[in-house]
DOLO-86531 format. One record per residue (C-alpha): x, y, z; residue number from 1; residue in three letters. Coordinates in steps of 0.02 Angstrom, whole numbers, plus 50000, padded with zeros to 5 digits. Last residue first. Layout:
[[X, Y, Z], NUM, "ALA"]
...
***
This chain:
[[56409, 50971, 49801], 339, "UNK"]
[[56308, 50905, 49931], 338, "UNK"]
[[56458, 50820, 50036], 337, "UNK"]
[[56560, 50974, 50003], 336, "UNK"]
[[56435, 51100, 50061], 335, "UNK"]
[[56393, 50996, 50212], 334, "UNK"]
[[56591, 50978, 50247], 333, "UNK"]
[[56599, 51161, 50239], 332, "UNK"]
[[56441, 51194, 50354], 331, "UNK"]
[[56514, 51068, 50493], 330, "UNK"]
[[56670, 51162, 50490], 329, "UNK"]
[[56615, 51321, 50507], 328, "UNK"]
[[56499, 51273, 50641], 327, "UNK"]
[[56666, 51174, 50731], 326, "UNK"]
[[56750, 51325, 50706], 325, "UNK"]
[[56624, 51436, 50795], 324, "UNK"]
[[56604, 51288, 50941], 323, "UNK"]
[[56769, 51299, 50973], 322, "UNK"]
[[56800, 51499, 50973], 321, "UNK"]
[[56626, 51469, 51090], 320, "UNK"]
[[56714, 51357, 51208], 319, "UNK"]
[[56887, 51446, 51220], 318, "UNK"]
[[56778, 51601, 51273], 317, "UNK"]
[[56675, 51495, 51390], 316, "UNK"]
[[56821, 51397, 51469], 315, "UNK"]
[[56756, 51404, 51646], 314, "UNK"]
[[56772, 51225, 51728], 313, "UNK"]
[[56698, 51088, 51825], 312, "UNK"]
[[56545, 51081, 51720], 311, "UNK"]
[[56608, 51131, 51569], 310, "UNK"]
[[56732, 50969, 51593], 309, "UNK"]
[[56605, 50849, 51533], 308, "UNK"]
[[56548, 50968, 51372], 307, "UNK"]
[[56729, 50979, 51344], 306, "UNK"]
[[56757, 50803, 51328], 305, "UNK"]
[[56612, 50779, 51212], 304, "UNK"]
[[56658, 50943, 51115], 303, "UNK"]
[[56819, 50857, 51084], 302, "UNK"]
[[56757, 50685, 51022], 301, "UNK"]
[[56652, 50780, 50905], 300, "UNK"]
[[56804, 50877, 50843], 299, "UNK"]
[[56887, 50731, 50817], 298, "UNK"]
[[56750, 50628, 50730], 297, "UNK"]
[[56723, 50815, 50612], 296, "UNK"]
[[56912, 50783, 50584], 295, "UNK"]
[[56901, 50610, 50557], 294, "UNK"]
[[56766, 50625, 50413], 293, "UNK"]
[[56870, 50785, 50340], 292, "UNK"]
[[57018, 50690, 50318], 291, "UNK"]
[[56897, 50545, 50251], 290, "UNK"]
[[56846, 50679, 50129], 289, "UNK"]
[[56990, 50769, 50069], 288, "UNK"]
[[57077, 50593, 50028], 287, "UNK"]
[[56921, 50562, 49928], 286, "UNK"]
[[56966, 50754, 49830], 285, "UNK"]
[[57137, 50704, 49802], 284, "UNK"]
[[57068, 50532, 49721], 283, "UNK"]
[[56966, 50625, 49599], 282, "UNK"]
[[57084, 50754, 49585], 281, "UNK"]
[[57224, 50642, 49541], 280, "UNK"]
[[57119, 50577, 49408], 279, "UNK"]
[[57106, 50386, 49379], 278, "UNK"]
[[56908, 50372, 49429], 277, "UNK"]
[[56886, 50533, 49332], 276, "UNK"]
[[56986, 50449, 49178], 275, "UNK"]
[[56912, 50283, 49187], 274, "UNK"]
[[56741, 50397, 49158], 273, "UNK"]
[[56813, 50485, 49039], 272, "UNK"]
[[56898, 50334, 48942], 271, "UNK"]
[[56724, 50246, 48936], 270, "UNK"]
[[56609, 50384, 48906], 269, "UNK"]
[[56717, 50424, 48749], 268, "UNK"]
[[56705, 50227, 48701], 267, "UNK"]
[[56526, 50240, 48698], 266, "UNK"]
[[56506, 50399, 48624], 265, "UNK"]
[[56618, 50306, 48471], 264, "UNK"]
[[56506, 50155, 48499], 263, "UNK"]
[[56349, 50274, 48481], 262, "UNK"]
[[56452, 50394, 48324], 261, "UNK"]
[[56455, 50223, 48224], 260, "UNK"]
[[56289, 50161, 48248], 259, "UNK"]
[[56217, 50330, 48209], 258, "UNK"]
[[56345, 50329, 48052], 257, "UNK"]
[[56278, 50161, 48003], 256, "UNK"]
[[56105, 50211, 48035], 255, "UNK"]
[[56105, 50367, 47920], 254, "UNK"]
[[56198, 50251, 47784], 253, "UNK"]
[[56036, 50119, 47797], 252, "UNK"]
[[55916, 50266, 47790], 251, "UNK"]
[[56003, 50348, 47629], 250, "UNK"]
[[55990, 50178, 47566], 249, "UNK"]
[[55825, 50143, 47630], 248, "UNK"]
[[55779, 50332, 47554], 247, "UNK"]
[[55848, 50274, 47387], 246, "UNK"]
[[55746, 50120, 47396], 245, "UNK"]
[[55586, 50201, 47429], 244, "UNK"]
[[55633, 50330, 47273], 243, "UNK"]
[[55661, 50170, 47157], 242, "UNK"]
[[55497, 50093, 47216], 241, "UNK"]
[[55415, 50273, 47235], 240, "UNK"]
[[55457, 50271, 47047], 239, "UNK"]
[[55436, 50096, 46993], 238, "UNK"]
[[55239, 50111, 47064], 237, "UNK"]
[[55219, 50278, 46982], 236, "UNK"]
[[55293, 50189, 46808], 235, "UNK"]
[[55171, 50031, 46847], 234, "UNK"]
[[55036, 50158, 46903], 233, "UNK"]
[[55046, 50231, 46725], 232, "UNK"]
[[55072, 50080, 46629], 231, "UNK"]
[[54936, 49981, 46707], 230, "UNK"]
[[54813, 50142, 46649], 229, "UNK"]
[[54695, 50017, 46580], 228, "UNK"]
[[54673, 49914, 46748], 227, "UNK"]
[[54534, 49994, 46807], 226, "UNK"]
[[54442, 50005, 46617], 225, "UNK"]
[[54478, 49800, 46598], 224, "UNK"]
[[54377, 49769, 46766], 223, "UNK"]
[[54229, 49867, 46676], 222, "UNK"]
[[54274, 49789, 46522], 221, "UNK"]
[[54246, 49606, 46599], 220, "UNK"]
[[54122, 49672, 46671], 219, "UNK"]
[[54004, 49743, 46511], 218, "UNK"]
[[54073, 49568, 46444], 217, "UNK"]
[[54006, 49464, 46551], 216, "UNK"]
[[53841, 49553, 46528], 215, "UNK"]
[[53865, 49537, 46327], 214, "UNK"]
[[53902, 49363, 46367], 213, "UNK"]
[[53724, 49342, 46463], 212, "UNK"]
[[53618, 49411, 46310], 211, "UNK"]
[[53749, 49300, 46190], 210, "UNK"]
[[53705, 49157, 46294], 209, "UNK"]
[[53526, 49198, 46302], 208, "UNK"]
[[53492, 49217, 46098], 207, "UNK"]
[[53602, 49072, 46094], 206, "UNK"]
[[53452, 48984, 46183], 205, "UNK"]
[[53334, 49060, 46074], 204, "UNK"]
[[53423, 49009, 45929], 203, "UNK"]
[[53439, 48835, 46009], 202, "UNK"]
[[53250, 48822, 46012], 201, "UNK"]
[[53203, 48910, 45844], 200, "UNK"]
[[53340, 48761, 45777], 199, "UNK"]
[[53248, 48643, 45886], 198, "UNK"]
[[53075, 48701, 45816], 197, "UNK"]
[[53117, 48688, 45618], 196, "UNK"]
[[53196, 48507, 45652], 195, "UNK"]
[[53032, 48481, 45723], 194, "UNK"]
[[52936, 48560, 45576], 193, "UNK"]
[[53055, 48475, 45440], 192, "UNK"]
[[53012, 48294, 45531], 191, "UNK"]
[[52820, 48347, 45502], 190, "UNK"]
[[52855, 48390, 45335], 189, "UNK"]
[[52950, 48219, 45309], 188, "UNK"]
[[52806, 48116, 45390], 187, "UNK"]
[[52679, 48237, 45286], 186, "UNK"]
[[52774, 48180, 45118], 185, "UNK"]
[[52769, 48012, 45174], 184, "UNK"]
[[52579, 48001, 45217], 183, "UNK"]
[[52557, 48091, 45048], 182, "UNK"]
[[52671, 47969, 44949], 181, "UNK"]
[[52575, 47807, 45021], 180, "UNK"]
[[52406, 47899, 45009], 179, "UNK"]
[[52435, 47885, 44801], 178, "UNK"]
[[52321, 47777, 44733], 177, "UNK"]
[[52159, 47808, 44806], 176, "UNK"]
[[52163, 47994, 44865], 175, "UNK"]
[[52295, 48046, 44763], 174, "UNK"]
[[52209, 48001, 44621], 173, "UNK"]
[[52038, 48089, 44664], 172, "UNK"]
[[52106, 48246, 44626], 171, "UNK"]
[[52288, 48230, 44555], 170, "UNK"]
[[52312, 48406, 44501], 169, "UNK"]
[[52258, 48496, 44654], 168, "UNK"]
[[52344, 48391, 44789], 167, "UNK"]
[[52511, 48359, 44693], 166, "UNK"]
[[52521, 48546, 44682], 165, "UNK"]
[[52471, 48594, 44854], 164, "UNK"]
[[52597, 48447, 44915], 163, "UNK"]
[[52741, 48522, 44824], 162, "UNK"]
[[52710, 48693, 44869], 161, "UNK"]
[[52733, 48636, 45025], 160, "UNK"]
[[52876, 48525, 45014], 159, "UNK"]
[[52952, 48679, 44942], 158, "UNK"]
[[52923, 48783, 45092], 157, "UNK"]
[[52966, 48658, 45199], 156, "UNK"]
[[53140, 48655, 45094], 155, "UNK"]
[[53161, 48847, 45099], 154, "UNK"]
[[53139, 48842, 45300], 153, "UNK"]
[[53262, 48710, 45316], 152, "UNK"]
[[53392, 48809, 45218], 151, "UNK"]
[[53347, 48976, 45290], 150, "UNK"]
[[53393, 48884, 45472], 149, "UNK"]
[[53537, 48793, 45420], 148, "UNK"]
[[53595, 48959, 45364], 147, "UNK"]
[[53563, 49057, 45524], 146, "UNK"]
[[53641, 48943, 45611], 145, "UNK"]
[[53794, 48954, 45523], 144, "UNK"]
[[53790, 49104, 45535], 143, "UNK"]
[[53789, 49129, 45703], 142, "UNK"]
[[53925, 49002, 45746], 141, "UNK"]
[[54020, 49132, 45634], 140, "UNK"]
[[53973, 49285, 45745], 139, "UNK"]
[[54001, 49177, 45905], 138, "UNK"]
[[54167, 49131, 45854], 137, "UNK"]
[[54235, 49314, 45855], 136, "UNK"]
[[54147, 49328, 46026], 135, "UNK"]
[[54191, 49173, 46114], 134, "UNK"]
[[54382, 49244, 46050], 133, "UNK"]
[[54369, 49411, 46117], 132, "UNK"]
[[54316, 49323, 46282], 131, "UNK"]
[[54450, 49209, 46321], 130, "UNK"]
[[54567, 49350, 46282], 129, "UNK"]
[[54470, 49470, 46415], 128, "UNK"]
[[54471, 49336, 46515], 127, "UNK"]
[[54679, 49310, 46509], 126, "UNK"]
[[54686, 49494, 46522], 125, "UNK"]
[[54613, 49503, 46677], 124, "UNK"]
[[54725, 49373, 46761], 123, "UNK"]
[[54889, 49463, 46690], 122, "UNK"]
[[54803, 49609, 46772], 121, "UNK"]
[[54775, 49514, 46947], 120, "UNK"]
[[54944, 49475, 46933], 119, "UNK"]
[[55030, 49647, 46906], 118, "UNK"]
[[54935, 49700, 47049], 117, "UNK"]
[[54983, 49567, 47168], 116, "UNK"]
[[55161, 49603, 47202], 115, "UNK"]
[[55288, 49717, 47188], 114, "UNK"]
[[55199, 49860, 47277], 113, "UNK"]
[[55167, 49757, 47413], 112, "UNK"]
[[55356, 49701, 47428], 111, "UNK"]
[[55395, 49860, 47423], 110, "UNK"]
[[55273, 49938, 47562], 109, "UNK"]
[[55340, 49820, 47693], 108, "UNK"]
[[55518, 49851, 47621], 107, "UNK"]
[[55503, 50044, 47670], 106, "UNK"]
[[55409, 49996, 47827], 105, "UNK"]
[[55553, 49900, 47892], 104, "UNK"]
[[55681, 50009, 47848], 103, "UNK"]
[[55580, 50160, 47934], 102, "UNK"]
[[55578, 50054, 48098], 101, "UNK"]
[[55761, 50034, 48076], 100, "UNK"]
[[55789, 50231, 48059], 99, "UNK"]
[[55686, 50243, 48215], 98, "UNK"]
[[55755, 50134, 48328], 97, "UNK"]
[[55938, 50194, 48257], 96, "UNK"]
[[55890, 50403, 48317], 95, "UNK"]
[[55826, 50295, 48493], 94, "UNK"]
[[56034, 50232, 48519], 93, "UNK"]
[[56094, 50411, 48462], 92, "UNK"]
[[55985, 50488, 48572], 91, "UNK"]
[[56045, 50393, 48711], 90, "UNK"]
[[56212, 50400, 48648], 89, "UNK"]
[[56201, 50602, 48680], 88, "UNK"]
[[56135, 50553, 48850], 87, "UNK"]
[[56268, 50496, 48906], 86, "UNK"]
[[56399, 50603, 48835], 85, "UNK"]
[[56313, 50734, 48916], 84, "UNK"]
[[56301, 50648, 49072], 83, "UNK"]
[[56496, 50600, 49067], 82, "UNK"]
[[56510, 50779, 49011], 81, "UNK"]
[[56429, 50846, 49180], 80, "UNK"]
[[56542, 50712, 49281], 79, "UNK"]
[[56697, 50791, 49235], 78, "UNK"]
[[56655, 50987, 49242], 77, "UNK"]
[[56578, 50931, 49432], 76, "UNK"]
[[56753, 50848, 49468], 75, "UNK"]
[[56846, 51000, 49404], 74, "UNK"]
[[56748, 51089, 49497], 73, "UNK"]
[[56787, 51017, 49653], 72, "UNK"]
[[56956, 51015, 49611], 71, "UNK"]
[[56971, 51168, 49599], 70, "UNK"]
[[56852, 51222, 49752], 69, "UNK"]
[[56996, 51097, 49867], 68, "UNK"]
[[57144, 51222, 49774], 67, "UNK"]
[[57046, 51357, 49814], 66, "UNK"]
[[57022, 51312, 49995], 65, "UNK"]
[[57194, 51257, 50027], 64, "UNK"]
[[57283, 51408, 49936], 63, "UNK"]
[[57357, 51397, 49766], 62, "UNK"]
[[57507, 51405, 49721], 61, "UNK"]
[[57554, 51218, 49699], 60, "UNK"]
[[57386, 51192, 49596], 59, "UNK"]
[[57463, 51294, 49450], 58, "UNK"]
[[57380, 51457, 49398], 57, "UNK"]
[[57334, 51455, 49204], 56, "UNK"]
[[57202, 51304, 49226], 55, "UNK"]
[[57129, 51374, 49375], 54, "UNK"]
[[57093, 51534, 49299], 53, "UNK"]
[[57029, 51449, 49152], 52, "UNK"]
[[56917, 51340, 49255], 51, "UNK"]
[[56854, 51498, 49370], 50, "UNK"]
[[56812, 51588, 49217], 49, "UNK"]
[[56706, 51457, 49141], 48, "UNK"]
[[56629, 51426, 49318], 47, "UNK"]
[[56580, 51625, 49317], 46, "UNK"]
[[56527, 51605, 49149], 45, "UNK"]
[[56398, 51453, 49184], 44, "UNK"]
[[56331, 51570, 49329], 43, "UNK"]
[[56313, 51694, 49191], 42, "UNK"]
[[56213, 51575, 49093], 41, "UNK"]
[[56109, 51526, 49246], 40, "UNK"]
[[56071, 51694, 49278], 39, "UNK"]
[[56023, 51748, 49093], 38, "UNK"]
[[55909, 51565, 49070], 37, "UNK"]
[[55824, 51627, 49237], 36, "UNK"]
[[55790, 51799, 49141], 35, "UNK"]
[[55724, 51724, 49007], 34, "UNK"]
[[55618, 51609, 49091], 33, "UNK"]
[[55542, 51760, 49204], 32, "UNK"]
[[55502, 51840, 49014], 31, "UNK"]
[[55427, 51708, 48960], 30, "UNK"]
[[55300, 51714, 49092], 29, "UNK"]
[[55291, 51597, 49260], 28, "UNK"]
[[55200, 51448, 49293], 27, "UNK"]
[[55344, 51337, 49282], 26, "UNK"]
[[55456, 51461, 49395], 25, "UNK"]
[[55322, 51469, 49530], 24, "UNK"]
[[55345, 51303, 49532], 23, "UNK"]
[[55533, 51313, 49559], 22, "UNK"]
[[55484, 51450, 49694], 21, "UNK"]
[[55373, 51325, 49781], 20, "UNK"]
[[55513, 51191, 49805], 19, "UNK"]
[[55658, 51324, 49850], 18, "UNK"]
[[55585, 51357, 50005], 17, "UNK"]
[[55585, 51198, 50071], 16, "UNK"]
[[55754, 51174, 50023], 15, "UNK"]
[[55817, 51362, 50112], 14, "UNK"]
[[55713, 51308, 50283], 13, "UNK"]
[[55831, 51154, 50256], 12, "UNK"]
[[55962, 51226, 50290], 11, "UNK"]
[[55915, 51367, 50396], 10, "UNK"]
[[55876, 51224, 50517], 9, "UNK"]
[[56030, 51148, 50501], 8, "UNK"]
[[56114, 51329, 50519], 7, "UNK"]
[[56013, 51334, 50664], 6, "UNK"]
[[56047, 51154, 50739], 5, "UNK"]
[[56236, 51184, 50704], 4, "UNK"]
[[56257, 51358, 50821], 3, "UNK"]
[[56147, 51269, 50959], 2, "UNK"]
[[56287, 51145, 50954], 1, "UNK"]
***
């Protein structure tokens, strides 16, 4: 027993020591990595070389403890390509995330691309239209103004001249027969001189309109000017349209094979692990272990009965032979259990 306790103790003296040289590990310099990478890869040898040994010589002819290490390895072999396997589809499964994700973007920035901009040009256009043709009519609005107003101005004039003559050659005659004439003459002077105003009035106020169109204008170009090179960002715009939707396509085949090699990894994982659970080793190697459960309960129940008899009796030499199998024992089915 006191044989067990130490190798128990040296046990786990060997975990705890293990714990500060793995951090000693991360710390250390490239060339401590390499040489860890070296050891582990010649470990990985020595277990390729074991399997092909195993592999050549048949089970039947080997011993008890090789053929048990066999299929121990064989066991370990299994369930590090179930892990591989495993996380291989992990990958696989985060590889689709992303390629979705990258769909979904792709035909976010589509559909912006397709829309909006060519509306708000069709919209500037339409002003731009609307005010080409307030212009071209403005000029002949213009004059036409312009010639109603020379025409009223040329017929006060006249009236004038008029009045000046009919005042200096008539003399007193005008003043006592003809007041009737002059009165109406002034009436339709005076109805000249407001017709003269209104048409200063609505020049002015054209005057204002065209002032304020020409503003309307100066923006309606300035908007015009960012959408002049419509062509140019329309071809740009059907180029990374027609290169987004090569890259969903490329995308979309990308996630079909992912897809594809996951259910494939899948079905792998599936027949090796119904394989291991199916594999005469696997089930050689549980028979091992219960044999090895009621051996170590036989062997305790053993070292009971002799630990009542020492007493009584002197079976030292048989008792330490016992105990040294029973520590062999023990360590074996330790090494087994962790393994």
């Amino acid at each position: 027993m006191n044989e067990e306790e130490e190798l128990e103790s040296k046990l786990e003296t060997l975990n705890h020591s293990i714990e500060p040289l793995e951090q000693e590990l991360a710390r250390a310099s490239p060339t401590k990595h390499k040489a860890v990478n070296l050891v582990e890869q010649s470990l990985i040898a020595e277990n390729e070389l074991r399997r092909l040994k195993t592999e050549i010589t048949p089970v039947s002819q080997l011993s008890h403890s090789e053929a048990r290490e066999a299929m121990i390895f064989q066991i370990r072999q299994d369930n590090a390509e179930i892990s591989k396997a495993e996380e291989k589809r992990k990958l696989l499964e985060a590889e689709i995330k992303t390629l979705e994700d990258k769909l979904v973007a792709a035909e976010t920035v589509l559909s912006e691309l397709k829309g909006g901009r060519a509306d708000k040009f069709m919209e500037m256009q339409e002003k731009d239209r609307k005010m080409q043709s307030f212009i071209d009519d403005y000029e002949n609005m213009r004059r036409e103004r312009t010639e109603k107003i020379r025409t009223v101005k040329e017929k006060i004039d006249l009236l004038l001249e008029h009045v000046d003559i009919d005042c200096s050659d008539s003399g007193d005659r005008i003043n006592n027969e003809g007041t009737q004439d002059i009165e109406g003459l002034t009436q339709d002077l005076d109805e000249r001189k407001r017709e003269l105003k209104q048409l200063e009035e609505m020049d002015l106020k054209t005057r204002n309109e065209i002032s304020s169109c020409r503003q309307k204008i100066a923006c309606s170009q300035a908007e015009i000017e960012k959408f002049s090179r419509l062509d140019e960002l329309r071809a740009a715009s059907e180029s990374k349209c027609s290169r987004l939707e090569d890259e969903k396509r490329v995308t979309e085949g990308k996630t079909l094979s992912a897809k594809v090699q996951s259910k494939e990894q899948t079905m792998k994982l599936e027949l090796l692990q119904q394989h291991v659970n199916e594999s005469p080793v696997h089930k050689n190697l549980e028979i091992l272990h219960q044999t090895l459960l009621t051996i170590q309960q036989s062997i305790c129940k053993a070292q009971e009965d002799l630990d009542a008899r020492e007493k009584d009796l002197n079976y030292t030499p048989v008792l330490e032979n016992i105990r040294f199998m029973v520590a062999q024992l023990n360590g074996e089915i330790k090494s087994a259990v962790l393994h």
